[in-house]
C-alpha positions as CSV (number, residue, x, y, z in Angstrom):
1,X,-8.1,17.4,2.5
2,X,-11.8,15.8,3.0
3,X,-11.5,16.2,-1.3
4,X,-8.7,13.9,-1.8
5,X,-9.8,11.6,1.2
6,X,-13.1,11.6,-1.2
7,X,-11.1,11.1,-4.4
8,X,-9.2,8.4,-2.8
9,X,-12.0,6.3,-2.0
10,X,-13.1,6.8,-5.0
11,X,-10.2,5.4,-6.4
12,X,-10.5,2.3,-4.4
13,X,-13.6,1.8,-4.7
14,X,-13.4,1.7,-8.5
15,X,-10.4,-0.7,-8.2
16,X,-11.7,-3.6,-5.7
17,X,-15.2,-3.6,-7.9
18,X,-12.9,-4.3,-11.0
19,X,-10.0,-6.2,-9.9
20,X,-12.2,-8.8,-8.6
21,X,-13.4,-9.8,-11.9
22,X,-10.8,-11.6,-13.2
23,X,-9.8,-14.1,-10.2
24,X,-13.7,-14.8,-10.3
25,X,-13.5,-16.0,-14.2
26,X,-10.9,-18.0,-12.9
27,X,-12.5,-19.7,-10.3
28,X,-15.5,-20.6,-13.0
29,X,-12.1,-21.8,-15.1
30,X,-10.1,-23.5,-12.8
31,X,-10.8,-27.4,-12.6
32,X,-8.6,-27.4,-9.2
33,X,-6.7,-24.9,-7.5
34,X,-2.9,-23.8,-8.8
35,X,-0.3,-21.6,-7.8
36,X,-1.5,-19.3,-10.8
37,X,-4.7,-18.5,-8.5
38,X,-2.2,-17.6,-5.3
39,X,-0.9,-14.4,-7.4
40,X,-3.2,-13.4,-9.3
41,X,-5.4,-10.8,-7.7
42,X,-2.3,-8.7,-7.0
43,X,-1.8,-9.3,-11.2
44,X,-5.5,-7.6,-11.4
45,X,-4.6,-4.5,-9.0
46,X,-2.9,-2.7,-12.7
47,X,-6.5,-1.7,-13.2
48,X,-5.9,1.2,-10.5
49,X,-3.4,2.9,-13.0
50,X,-6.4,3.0,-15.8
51,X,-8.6,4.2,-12.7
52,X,-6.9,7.2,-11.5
53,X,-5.3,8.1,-14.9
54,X,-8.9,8.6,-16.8
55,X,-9.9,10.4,-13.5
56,X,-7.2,12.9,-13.8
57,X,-7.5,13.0,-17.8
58,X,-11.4,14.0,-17.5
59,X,-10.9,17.0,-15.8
60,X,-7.8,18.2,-17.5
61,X,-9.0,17.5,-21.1
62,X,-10.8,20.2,-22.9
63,X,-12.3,18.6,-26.0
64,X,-13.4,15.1,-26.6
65,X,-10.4,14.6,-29.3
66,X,-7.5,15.2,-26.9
67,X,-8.9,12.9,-24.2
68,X,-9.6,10.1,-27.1
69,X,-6.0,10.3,-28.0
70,X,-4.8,9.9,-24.5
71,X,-7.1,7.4,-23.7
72,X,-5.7,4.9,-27.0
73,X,-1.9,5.6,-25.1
74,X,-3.3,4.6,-21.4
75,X,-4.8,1.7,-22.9
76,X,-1.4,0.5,-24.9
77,X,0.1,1.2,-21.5
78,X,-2.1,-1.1,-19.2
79,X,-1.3,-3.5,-21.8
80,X,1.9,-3.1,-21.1
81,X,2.1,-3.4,-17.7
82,X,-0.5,-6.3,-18.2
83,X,1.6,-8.2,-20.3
84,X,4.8,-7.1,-17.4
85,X,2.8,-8.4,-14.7
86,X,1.3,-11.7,-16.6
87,X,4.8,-12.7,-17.2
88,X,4.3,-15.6,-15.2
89,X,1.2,-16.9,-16.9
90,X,2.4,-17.0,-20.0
91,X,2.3,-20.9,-20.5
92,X,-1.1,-20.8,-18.9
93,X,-4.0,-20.8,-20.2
94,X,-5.4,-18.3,-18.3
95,X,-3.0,-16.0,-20.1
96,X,-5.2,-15.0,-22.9
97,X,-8.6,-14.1,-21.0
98,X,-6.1,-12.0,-18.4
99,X,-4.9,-9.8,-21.0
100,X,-8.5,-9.9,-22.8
101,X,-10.4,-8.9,-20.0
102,X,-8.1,-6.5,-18.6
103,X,-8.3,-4.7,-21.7
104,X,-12.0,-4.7,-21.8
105,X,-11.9,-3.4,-17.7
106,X,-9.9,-0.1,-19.4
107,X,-12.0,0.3,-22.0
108,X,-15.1,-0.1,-19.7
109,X,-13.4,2.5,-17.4
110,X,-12.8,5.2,-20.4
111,X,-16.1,5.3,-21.7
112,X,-17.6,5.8,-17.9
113,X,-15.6,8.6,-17.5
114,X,-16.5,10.2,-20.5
115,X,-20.0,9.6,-20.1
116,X,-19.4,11.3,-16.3
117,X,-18.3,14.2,-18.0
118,X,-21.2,14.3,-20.9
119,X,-23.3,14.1,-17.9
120,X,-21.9,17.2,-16.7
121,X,-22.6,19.2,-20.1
122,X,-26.3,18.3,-19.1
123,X,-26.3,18.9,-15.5
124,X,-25.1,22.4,-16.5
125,X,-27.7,22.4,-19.3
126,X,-30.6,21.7,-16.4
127,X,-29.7,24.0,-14.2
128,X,-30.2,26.8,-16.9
129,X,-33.6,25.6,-18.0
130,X,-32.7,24.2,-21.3
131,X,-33.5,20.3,-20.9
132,X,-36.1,20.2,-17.9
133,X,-36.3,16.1,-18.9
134,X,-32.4,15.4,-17.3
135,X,-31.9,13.6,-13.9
136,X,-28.9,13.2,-12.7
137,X,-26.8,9.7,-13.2
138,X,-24.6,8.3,-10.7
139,X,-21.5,6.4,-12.0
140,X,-20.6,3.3,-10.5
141,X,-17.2,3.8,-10.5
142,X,-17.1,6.8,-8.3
143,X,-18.8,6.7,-5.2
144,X,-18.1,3.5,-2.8
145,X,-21.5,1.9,-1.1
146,X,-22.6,-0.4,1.4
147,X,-24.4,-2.2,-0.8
148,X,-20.9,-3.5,-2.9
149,X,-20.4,-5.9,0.2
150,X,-23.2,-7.9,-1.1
151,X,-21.0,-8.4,-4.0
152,X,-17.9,-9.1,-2.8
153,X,-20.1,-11.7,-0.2
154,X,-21.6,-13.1,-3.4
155,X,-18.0,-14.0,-5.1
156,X,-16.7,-15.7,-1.6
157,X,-20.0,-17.7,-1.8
158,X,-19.3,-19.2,-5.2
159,X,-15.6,-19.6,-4.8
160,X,-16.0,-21.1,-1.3
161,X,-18.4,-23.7,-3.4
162,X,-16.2,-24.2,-6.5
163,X,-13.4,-25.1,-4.3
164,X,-10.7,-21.9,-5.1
165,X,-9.2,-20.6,-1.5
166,X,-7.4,-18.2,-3.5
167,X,-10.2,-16.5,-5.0
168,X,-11.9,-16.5,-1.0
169,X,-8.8,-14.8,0.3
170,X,-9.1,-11.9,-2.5
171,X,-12.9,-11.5,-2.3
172,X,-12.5,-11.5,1.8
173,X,-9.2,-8.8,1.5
174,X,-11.6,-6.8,-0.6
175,X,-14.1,-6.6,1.7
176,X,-11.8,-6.1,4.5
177,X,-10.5,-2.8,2.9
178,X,-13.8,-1.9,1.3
179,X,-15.6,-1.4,4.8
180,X,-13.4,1.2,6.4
181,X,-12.9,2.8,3.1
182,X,-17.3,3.0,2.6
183,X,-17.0,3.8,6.3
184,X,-14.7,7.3,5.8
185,X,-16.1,8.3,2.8
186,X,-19.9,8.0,4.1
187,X,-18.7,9.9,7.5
188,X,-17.6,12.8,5.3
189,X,-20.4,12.8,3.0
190,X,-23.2,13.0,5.8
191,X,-20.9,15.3,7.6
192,X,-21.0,17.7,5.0
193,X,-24.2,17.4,4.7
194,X,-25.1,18.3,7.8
195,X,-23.1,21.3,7.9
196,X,-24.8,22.8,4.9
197,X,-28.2,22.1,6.2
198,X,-27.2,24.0,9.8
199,X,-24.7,26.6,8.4
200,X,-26.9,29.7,10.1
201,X,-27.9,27.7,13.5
202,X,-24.7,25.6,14.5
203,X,-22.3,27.4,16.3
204,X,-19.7,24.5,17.0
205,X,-16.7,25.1,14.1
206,X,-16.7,22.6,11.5
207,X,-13.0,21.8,12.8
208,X,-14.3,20.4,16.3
209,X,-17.3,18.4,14.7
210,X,-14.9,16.6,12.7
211,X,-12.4,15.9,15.5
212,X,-15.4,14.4,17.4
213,X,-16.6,12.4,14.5
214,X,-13.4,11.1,13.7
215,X,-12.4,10.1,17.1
216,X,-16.2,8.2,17.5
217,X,-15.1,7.0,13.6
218,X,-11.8,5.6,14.5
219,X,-12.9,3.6,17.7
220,X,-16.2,2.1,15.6
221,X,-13.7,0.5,13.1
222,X,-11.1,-0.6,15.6
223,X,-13.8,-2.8,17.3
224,X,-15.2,-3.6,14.2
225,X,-12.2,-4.8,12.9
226,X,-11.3,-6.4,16.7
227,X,-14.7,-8.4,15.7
228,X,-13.5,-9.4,12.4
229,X,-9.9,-10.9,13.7
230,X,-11.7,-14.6,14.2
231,X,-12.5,-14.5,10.2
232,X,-9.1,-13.7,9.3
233,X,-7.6,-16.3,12.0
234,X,-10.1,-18.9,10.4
235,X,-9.1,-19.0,7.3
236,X,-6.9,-22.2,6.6
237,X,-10.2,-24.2,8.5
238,X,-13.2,-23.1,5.8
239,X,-15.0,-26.2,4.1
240,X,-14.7,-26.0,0.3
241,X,-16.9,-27.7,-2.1
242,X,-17.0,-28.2,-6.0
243,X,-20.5,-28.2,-7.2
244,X,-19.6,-29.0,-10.4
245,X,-18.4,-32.6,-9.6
246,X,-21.8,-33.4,-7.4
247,X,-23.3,-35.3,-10.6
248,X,-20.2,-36.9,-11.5
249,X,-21.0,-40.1,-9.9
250,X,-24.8,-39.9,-11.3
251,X,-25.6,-42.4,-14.1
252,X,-28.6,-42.1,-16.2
253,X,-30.1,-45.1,-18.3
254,X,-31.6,-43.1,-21.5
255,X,-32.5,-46.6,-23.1
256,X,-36.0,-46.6,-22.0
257,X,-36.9,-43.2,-22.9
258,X,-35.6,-43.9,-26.2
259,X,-38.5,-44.8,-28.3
260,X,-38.5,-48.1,-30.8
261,X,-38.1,-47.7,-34.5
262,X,-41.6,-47.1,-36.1
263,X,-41.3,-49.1,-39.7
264,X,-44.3,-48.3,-40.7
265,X,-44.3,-46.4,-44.0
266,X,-45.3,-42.8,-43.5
267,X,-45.4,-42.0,-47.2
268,X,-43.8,-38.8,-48.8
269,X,-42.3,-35.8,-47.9
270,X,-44.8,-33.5,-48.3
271,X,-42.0,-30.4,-48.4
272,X,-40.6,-32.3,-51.3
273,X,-43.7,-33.0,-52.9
274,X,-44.7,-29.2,-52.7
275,X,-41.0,-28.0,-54.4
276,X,-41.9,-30.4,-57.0
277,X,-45.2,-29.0,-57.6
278,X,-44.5,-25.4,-57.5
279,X,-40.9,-25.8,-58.4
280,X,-38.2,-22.3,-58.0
281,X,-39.8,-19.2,-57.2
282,X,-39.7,-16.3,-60.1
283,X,-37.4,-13.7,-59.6
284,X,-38.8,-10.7,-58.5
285,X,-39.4,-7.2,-60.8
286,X,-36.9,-5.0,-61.6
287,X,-39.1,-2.4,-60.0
288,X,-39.6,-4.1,-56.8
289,X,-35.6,-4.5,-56.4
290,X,-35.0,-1.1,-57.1
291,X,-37.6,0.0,-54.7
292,X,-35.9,-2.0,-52.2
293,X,-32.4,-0.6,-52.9
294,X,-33.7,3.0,-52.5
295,X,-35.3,2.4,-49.2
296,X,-31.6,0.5,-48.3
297,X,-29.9,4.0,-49.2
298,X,-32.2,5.9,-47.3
299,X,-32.3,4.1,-44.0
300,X,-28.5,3.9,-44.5
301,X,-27.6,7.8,-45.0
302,X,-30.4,7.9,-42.0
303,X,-28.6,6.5,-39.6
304,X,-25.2,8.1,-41.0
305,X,-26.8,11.8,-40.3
306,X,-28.1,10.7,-37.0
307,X,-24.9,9.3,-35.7
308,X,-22.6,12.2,-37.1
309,X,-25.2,14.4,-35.3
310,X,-24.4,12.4,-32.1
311,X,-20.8,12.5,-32.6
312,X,-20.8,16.1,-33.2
313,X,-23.2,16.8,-30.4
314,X,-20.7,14.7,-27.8
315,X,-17.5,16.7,-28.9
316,X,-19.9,20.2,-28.1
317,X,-20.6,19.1,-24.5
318,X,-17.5,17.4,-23.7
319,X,-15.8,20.8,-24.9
320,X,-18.2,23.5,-23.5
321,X,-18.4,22.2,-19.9
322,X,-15.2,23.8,-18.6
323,X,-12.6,26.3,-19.0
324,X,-9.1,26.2,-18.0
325,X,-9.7,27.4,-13.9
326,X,-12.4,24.7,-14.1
327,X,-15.3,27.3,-14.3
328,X,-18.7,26.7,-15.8
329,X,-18.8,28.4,-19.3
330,X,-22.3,29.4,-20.1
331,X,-22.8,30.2,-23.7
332,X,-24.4,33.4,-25.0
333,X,-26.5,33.1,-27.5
334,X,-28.0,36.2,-29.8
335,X,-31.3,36.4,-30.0
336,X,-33.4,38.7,-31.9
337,X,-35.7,39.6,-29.2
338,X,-35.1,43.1,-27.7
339,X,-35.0,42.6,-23.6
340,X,-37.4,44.5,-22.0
341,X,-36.0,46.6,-19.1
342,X,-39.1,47.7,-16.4
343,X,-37.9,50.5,-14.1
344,X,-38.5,49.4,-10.5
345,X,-40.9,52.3,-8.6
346,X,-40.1,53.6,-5.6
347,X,-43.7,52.9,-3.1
348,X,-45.4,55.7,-3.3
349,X,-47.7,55.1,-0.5
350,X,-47.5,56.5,2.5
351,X,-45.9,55.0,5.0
352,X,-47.2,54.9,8.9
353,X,-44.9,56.0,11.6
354,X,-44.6,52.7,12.9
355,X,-43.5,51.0,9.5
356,X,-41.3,54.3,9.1
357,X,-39.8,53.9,11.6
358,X,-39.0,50.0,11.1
359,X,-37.7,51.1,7.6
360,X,-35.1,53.3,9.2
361,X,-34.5,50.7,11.9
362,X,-33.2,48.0,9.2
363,X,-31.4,50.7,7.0
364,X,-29.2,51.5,10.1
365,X,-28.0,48.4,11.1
366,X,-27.5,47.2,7.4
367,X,-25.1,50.1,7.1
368,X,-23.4,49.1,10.2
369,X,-23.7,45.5,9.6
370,X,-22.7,43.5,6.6
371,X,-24.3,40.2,7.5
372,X,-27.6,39.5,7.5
373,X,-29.3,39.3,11.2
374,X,-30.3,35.6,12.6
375,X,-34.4,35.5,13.3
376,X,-33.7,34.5,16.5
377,X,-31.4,37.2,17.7
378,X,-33.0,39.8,19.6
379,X,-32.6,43.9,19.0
380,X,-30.0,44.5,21.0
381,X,-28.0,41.1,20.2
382,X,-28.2,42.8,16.6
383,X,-27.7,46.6,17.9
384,X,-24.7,44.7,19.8
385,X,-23.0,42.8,16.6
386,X,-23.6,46.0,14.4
387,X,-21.6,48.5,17.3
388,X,-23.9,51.1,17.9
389,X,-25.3,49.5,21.2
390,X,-23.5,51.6,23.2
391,X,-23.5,54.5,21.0
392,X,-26.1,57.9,21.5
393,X,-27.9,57.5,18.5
394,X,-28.3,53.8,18.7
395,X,-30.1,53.6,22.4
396,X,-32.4,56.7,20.5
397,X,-33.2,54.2,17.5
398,X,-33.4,51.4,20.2
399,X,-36.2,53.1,22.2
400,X,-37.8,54.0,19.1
401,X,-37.8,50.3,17.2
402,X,-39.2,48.9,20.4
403,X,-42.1,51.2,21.0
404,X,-43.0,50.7,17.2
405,X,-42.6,47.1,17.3
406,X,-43.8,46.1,20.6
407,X,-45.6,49.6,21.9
408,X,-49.7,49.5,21.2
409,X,-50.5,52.8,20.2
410,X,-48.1,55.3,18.3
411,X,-49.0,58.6,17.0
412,X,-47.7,60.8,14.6
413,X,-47.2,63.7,17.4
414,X,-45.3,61.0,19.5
415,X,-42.9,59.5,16.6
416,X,-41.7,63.0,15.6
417,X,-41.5,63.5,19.7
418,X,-39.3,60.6,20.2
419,X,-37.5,61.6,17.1
C-alpha cells in the first residue's frame, strides 16, 4: 500500500511540474485575459497519461527497442488526445504552441525515464565494484519536494504581474494539491526510514507507528488547510498588474543623441583599397585540400564509432538490468584465472576453561535459537527466548556461563567439577 501511495505521488508530482508549463507561456503570450486561459490548465492535465504510461513501460520493457517502439505509439496518442482536448482552440493562436509543447513535455518525459532506468544498469554496476566513479542521480520527475512550491510561487508572481487570473488560479490549485501530496509522501519516506535504522531496538509494530503518524498527519493538514481557506476565499479581490504596459506612456526624444552629419571628406576605404592591391586570394594546393578531406573523413567515422559504441552500450544496460520477476541479473563472466580456494583451519590453540566454556554457551542457545540474541538482553532473557530456562541442563549451563563470565577465578579442577 505505502508503494502505490509512493507511486502516486510520484505521479502527481510529475504532472503539476509539467502541466504548469503551458498556461505560463500563455500568460508571457496573452496581451489580455480570454476565455481560452479559463480552460486551459485542465487542457494541460493529458500530460498525466504520458506520465504514468512511461512509468509502467520502464519497468515492463526488457530491451531498449521494445520500449522505443512503444514510446513512438504513446506519443501519437498524447497527440491525439491533445489535439481531442484543443478542440476548442483551434481558431486560436495559442493552438499551435499547445500541441508543440505538449509534444516536447512527452518527449521530455520518455527520455527521463529511460535515463532512470540506464541509471539503474549503473547503480547495479556500483554496487559490484565495476565503476567506483557512479553516484547516484535523482530524476525530477519522481520524487515530489518542498522546494517545487518555490516554483509554483514563482509562476503566481509573474502571472499576478502580467495581469492573467487564470494562470493564478492554476498555479495556486497546484500548490494547493502539491502540499498534502509532498506532505504524505515525505511522512512515509522518513517513516521508513526510521524503521530501518531501529529495526533491532523498537519494539512498537510498524502498524501502530503508522496509525499514530497518520492520525498526527491528518490533523496537521486539516489546520493547514483551515489556514489556507482565506487565500482561496480571496481570490476574486487580488490586484493584477501588466508590467509590460508600464513604459507605454514613456516618450523618449532620440534627436539630441543623434549626432550631426560630419561632411568632412574622410578619404578612401581602406578595405577597398587593400582588395585592390592584393586582389583574389590563390586557390589553395591540391595537397592541402586533400589533407583537409582526409582529416574530414576521420573525424567523421570518429564520431560514427563513438556514437554506435554508445548506442550499443545503452541497449546492454537497458536490457541487462532486469529479468522477468524484476530480479537483478548479474552477469558471469569467464575468466582465465583459476580461483584460489584456502581451507579454513580449525584454532588449534588451546582453549581456557573459561573461553570453553563460553564457546559451548553460544553453541547451545544457537541450536535452540534461530535468531540472533540483542546485546542488551541478559542470560536468562536469552536462556528464556531459546526454551531451555526451565529445563535441567540449561540452569547447569546457566551456573556455568555465569561463573565463567562474571566468577574471578576458575580452575580446570572446578570447570570439569561444575561440569
Amino acid at each position: 500500500m505505502r508503494k502505490r501511495i509512493k507511486k502516486f505521488a510520484g505521479w502527481i508530482h510529475a504532472s503539476l511540474v509539467i502541466a504548469i508549463v503551458i498556461p505560463f507561456l500563455y500568460a508571457l503570450c496573452a496581451e489580455q485575459p480570454d476565455t481560452v486561459g479559463q480552460t486551459l490548465y485542465v487542457k494541460c492535465l493529458v500530460v498525466l497519461f504520458p506520465v504514468i504510461m512511461t512509468d509502467i513501460m520502464i519497468d515492463k520493457c526488457k530491451g531498449l527497442l521494445a520500449y522505443l517502439t512503444l514510446s513512438v505509439f504513446l506519443s501519437a496518442a498524447t497527440l491525439a488526445a491533445g489535439l481531442f482536448a484543443a478542440a476548442s482552440l483551434r481558431h486560436h493562436f495559442f493552438y499551435i504552441v499547445y500541441i508543440l509543447v505538449l509534444l516536447c513535455e512527452t518527449v521530455l518525459i520518455i527520455f527521463n525515464r529511460m535515463a532512470e532506468r540506464l541509471n539503474r544498469a549503473k547503480a547495479a554496476a556500483a554496487s559490484k565494484g565495476e565503476d567506483r566513479s557512479w553516484r547516484p542521480v535523482r530524476s525530477f520527475l519522481r520524487e515530489p519536494s518542498f522546494a517545487v512550491l518555490i516554483y509554483f510561487l514563482a509562476i503566481y508572481a509573474v502571472a499576478l504581474n502580467l495581469d492573467n487570473p487564470a494562470v493564478c488560479n492554476a498555479a495556486l490549485f497546484s500548490v494547493a494539491l502539491y502540499t498534502p501530496v509532498t506532505f504524505i509522501y515525505r511522512y512515509i519516506c522518513e517513516t521508513e526510514k526510521y524503521l530501518s535504522l531501529n529495526k533491532r531496538t523498537c519494539n512498537l509494530p510498524s502498524r501502530r507507528i503508522y496509525g499514530i503518524g497518520s492520525g498526527i498527519l491528518a490533523i496537521f493538514l486539516l489546520l493547514l488547510m483551515t489556514m489556507a481557506l482565506p487565500a482561496l476565499l480571496t481570490v476574486s479581490n487580488r490586484h493584477y498588474h501588466d508590467i509590460r504596459k508600464w513604459w507605454d506612456n514613456i516618450v523618449i526624444d532620440y534627436s539630441d543623441l543623434i549626432p550631426e552629419n560630419d561632411t568632412e571628406n574622410i578619404g578612401e576605404d581602406p578595405l577597398e583599397a587593400f582588395i585592390a592591391q592584393y586582389g583574389n586570394s590563390k586557390p589553395a594546393p591540391k595537397w592541402i585540400t586533400a589533407l583537409f578531406h582526409m582529416v574530414e573523413i576521420a573525424v567523421f567515422i570518429f564520431f560514427a564509432m563513438m556514437l554506435l559504441k554508445i548506442i550499443r552500450t545503452t541497449f546492454q544496460d537497458f536490457r541487462k538490468i532486469s529479468d522477468d520477476n524484476g530480479d537483478i541479473v548479474e552477469e558471469l563472466n569467464d575468466t582465465a584465472e583459476t580461483a584460489r580456494i584456502v581451507p579454513v583451519l580449525p584454532d588449534r590453540r588451546r582453549l581456557s576453561e573459561r573461553e570453553r566454556i563460553r564457546k559451548e554457551y553460544r553453541k547451545t542457545i544457537r541450536r535452540h535459537r534461530k535468531d540472533c540474541p540483542a546485546v542488551y538482553e541478559s542470560p536468562i532473557e536469552i536462556e528464556t527466548i531459546a526454551g531451555i530456562a526451565g529445563s535441567e541442563e540449561g540452569e547447569k549451563m546457566h551456573r556455568q556461563y555465569e561463573l565463567a563470565r562474571y566468577g574471578k577465578n576458575i580452575s580446570d579442577s572446578h570447570g570439569q567439577q561444575a561440569k
